[in-house]
C-alpha positions in Angstrom: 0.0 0.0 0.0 1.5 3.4 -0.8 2.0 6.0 1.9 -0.5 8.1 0.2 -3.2 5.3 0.5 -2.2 5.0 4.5 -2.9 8.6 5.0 -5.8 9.4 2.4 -9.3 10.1 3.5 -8.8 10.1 7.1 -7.0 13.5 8.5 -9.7 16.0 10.4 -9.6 18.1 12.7 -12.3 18.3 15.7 -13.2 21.4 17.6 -15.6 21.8 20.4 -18.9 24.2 20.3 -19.5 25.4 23.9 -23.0 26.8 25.3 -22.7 29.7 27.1 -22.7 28.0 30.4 -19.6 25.8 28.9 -21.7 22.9 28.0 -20.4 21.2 25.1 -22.9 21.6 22.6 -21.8 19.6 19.9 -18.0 19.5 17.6 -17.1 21.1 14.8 -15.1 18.9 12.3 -13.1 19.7 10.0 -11.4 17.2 7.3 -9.1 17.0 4.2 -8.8 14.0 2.0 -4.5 14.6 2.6 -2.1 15.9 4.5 -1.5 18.4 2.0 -4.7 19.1 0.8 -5.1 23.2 2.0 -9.0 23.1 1.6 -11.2 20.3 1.0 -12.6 19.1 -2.7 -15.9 18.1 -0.6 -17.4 17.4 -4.2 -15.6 14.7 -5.3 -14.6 12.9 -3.0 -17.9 12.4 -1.1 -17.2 8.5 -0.5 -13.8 9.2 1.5 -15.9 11.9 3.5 -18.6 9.4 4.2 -15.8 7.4 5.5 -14.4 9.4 7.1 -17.9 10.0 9.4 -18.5 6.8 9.7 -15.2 5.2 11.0 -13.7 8.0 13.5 -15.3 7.2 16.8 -15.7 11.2 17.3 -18.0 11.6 14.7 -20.6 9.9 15.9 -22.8 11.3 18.9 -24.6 10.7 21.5 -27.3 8.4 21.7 -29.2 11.2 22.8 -28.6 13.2 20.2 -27.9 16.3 22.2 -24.2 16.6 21.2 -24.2 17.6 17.2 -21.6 16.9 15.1 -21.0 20.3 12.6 -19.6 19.7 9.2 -19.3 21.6 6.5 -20.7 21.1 3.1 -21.4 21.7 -0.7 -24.9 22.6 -2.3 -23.8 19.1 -4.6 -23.7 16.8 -2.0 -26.6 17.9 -0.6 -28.2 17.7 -3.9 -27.0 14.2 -4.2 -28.7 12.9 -1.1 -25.5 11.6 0.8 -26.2 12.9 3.9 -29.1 10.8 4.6 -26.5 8.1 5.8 -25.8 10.6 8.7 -27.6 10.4 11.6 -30.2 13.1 11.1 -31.3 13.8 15.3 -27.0 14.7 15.7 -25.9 16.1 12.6 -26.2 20.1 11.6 -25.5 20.9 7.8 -23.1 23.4 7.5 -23.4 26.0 4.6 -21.0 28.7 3.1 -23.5 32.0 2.9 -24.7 32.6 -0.5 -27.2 35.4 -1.6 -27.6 33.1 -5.3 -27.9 29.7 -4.1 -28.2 27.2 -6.7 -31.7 26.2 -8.2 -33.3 23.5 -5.9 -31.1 23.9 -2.8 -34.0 25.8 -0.7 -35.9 23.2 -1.1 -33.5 20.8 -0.1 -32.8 22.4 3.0 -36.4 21.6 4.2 -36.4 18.4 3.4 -33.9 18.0 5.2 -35.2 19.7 8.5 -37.6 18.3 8.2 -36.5 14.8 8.9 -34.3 16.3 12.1 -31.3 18.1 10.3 -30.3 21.6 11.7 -29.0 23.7 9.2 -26.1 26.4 9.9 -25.1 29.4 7.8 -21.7 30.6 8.0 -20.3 33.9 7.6 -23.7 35.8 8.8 -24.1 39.5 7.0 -27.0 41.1 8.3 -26.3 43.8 5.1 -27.3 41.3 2.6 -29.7 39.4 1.9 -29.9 35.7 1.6 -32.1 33.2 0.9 -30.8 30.1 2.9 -31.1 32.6 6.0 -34.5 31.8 5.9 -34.4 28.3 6.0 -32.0 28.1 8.9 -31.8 26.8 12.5 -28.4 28.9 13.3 -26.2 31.1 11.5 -22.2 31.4 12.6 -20.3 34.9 12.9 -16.7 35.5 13.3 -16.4 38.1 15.9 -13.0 38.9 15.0 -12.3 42.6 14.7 -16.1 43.5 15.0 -16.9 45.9 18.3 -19.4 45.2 20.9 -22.0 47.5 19.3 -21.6 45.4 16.1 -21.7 42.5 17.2 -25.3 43.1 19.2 -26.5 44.6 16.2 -25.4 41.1 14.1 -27.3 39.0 16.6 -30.7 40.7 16.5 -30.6 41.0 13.1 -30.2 37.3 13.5 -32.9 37.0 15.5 -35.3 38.8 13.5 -34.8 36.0 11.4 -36.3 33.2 13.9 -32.6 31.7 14.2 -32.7 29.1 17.0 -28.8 30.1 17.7 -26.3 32.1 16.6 -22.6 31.2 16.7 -19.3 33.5 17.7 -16.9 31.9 15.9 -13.3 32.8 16.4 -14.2 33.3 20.3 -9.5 33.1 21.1 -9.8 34.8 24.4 -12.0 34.5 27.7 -12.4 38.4 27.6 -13.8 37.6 23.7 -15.5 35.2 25.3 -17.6 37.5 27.8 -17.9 40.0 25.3 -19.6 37.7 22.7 -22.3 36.4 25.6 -23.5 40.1 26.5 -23.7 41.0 23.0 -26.7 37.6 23.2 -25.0 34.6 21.3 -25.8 31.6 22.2 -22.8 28.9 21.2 -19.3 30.0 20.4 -16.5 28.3 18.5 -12.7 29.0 19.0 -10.1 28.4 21.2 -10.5 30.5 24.5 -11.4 27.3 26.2 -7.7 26.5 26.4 -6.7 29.4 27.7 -5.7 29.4 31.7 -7.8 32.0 33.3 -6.0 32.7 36.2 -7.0 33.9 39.4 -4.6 35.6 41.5 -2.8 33.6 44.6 -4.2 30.7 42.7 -2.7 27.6 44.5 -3.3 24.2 44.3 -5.3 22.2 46.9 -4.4 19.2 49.0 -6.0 17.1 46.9 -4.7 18.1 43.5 -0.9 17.8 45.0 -1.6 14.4 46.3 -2.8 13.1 42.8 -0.3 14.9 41.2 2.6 12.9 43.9 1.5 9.7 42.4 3.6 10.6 39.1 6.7 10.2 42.0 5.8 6.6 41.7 5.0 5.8 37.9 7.6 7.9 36.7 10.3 5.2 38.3 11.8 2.9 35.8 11.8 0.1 38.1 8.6 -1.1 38.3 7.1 -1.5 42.2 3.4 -2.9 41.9 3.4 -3.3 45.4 4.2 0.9 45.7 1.6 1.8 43.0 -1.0 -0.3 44.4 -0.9 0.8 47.6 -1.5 4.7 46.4 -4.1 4.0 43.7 -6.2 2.1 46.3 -5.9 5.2 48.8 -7.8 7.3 46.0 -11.5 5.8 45.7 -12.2 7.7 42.4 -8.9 6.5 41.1 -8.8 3.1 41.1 -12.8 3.0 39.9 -12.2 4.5 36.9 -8.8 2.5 36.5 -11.5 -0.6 36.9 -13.8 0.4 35.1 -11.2 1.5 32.4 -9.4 -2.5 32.7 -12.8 -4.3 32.3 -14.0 -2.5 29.0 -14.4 -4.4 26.0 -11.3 -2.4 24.8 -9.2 -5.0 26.6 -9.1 -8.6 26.0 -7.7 -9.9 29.9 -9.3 -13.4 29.8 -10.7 -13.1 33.2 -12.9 -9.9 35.2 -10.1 -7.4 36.8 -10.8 -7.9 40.2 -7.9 -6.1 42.2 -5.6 -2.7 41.1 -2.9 -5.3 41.9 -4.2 -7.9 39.4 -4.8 -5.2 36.7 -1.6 -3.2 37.1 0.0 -6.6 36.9 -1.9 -8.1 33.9 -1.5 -4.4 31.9 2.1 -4.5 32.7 3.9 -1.2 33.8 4.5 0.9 31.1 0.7 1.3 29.4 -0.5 1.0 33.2 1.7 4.1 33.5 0.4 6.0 31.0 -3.5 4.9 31.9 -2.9 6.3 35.7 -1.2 9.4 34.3 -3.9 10.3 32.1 -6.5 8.7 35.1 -4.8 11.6 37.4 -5.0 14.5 34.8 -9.1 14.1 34.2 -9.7 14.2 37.7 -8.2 17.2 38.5 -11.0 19.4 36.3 -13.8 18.0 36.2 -16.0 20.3 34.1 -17.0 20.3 30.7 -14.1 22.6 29.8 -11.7 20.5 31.8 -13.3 17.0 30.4 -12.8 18.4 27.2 -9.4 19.3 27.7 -8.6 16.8 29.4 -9.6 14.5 26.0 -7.7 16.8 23.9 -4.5 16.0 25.7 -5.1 12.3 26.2 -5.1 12.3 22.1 -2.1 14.8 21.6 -0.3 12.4 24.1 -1.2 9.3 22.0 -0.4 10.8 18.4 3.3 12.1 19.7 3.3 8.1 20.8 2.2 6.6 18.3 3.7 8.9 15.3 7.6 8.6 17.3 7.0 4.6 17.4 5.8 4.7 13.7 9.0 7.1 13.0 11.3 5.0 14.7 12.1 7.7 17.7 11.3 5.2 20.2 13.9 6.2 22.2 11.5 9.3 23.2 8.3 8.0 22.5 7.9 7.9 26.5 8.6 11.6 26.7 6.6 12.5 23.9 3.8 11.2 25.7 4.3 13.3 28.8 4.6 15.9 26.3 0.9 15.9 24.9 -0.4 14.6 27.7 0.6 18.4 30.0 0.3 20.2 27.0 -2.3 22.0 28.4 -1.6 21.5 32.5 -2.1 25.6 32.5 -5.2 25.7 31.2 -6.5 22.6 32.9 -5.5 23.9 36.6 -6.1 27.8 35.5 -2.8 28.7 36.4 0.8 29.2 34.9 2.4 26.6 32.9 5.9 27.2 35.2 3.9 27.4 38.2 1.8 23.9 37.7 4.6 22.0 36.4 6.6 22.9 39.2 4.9 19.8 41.4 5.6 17.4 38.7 8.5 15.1 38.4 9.0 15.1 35.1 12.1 15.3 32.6 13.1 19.1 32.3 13.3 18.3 28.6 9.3 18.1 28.8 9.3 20.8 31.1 11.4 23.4 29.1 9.0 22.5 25.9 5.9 23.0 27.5 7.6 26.6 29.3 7.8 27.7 25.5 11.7 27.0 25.2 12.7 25.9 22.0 14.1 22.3 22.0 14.1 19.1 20.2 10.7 18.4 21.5 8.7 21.7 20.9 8.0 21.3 17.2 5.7 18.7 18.6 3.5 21.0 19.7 3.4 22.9 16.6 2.4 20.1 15.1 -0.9 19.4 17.7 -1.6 23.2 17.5 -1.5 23.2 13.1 -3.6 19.8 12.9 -6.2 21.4 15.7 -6.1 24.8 13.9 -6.6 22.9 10.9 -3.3 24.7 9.4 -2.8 21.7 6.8 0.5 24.1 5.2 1.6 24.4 8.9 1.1 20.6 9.6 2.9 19.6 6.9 6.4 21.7 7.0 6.0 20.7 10.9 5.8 17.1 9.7 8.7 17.5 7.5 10.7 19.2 9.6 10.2 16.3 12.5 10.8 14.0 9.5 7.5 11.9 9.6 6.0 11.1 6.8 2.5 12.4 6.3 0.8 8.7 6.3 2.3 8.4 9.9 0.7 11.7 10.8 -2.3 10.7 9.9 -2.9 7.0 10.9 -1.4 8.4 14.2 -3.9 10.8 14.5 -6.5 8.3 14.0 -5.3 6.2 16.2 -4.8 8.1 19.0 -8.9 9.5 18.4 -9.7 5.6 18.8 -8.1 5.5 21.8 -8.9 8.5 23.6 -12.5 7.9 22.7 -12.4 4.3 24.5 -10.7 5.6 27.5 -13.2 8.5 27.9 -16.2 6.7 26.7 -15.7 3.6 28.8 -14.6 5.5 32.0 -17.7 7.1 32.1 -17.0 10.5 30.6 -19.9 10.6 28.1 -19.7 14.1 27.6 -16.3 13.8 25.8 -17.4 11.0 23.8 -18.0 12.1 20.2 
């Protein structure tokens, strides 16, 4: 198979959609059919996005159906019927704002709300008219560069329209954030969520210094079962989840995990390692924010993995792990990246990286920040500059989705699970 088979059809990129009480509404997702590709030719290759949707686990939501899953698309696919293999009840229609949209698609549109589709419009102008305004459930503005005033004036044009909800899109700060929910919108798109918002004289309780003490014990070399044991069992919510976690169907242990002892022997120490390390880092946030960065480091920490392992740079695949996995310690405790990583025991390799010092490691996290940007040019000169090839990028990526998604789903994080 050629490396361009490996990779094709399969690289996204998944954002969340918060409510304004930082629920997570649904995710936005974002694909290419390659690594190189700098937008997407949705209309031809249809099949690969169907594939695409159908074979990530985060595509798919919630049984539910109150977490949607936001894609873009063409007026020809939506001409051609494909999206009646989507799950209708989780799926909103995403559509580039056009005042002349082609002949039939109006109709289209309620068809297809009307067997349980939400339709968005992107790009909202309230100082031209558009057709497909009328048929939709939401329209999406960037707030970018727009003041307060305009922005309140976008959303009740918006809602003169009977829009269910309107979008800030672009939302990269907490103060844009605050600014975007007093001018009325309703869901909001960008990356604020993984900003720290400190509080001053922020320190970290008891409780978050004792979890974060068990890395003392799983970062030795030497493993000591007896050691681990002992301080898992100490933490009630720990070693349930760890349970819970060994005795999914995503392991195949022959007989019911019983004991931490029995599962941290039976998983051996190095994947029981990294399970407890990334046990440890969901439960110290347990919102929706946290919970969804607590999933976005979990993958980052299995793609570095995975992609070093597939690159042959197994000699730091351990590392690169710890990398992605605290990639986002500062926004996850809402305090500074020096200040948090000062009560870990970690290589100051990983530390300098994650301080902003350029090392060996840091183009790493280029790379996690271009693919979640959806920067395909960026990904790619980060990718060859790490010298990966893009097929390892992108089975890597998918990989570490698949297994994010089983330690989240079956740990009972449902939230997370898309």
């Amino acid at each position: 198979m050629s490396d361009s088979t490996t990779y094709q059809n399969i690289f996204m990129a998944r954002q969340p959609i918060f409510t304004e009480n930082m629920k997570i509404w649904g995710h936005l997702l974002l694909f290419r059919d390659s690594i190189d590709a700098t937008s997407a030719d949705i209309s031809d290759c249809s099949e690969a996005t169907l594939e695409v949707l159908a074979n990530l686990p985060l595509c798919s939501a919630d049984d539910s159906g109150q977490e949607k899953a936001l894609i873009h698309f063409t007026p020809e696919i939506l001409k051609r019927g494909i999206t009646h293999v989507l799950p209708s009840r989780s799926t909103t229609i995403i559509l580039e704002r056009d005042p002349f949209p082609p002949e039939g698609l109006i109709d289209t549109l309620k068809g297809l709300r009307r067997e349980g589709f939400m339709v968005a419009v992107d790009n909202f102008d309230p100082e031209v008219k558009c057709p497909l305004d009328e048929v939709a459930d939401m329209v999406i503005i960037d707030i970018n560069g727009k003041d307060s005033t305009t922005l309140i004036e976008n959303v009740a044009r918006a809602r003169s329209l009977s829009i269910t909800h309107v979008m800030a899109k672009r939302v990269e700060t907490p103060e844009a954030m605050r600014e975007a929910k007093q001018a009325g919108f309703t869901l909001f798109h960008g990356y604020f969520f993984k900003k720290p918002k400190t509080v001053a004289g922020r320190k970290l309780t008891s409780s978050e210094i004792t979890r974060l003490k068990l890395f003392d014990l799983i970062e030795k070399e030497e493993p000591d079962f007896d050691a681990l044991t002992d301080a898992i069992e100490a933490d009630v919510a720990i070693s349930y989840r760890l349970l819970a976690f060994l005795n999914s169907a995503s392991f195949s242990f022959s007989t019911t995990i019983k004991s931490i002892k029995q599962a941290v022997v039976l998983a051996g120490w190095r994947p029981i390692r990294n399970w407890v390390r990334l046990v440890i880092l969901t439960d110290m946030n347990t919102t929706e924010r946290g919970r969804e960065l607590a999933y976005l480091c979990a993958h980052r920490a299995k793609l570095f993995e995975t992609a070093a392992l597939g690159a042959e740079f197994e000699d730091i695949s351990d590392k690169l792990f710890m990398l992605g996995l605290f990639s986002l310690l500062d926004a996850l405790l809402d305090m500074d990246m020096e200040q948090a990583l000062a009560h870990l025991p970690i290589d100051q390799e990983i530390k300098d990286a994650l301080s902003g010092e350029d090392n060996r490691l840091s183009p790493w996290l280029s790379l996690a920040s271009a693919i979640e940007n959806s920067n395909w040019d960026e990904v790619a000169s980060v990718s060859r500059v790490l010298g990966l090839q893009p097929g390892t990028v992108a089975v890597s990526y998918q990989h570490a989705f698949t297994w994010a998604d089983s330690f989240f789903g079956d740990s009972g994080s449902s939230e997370t699970k898309q």
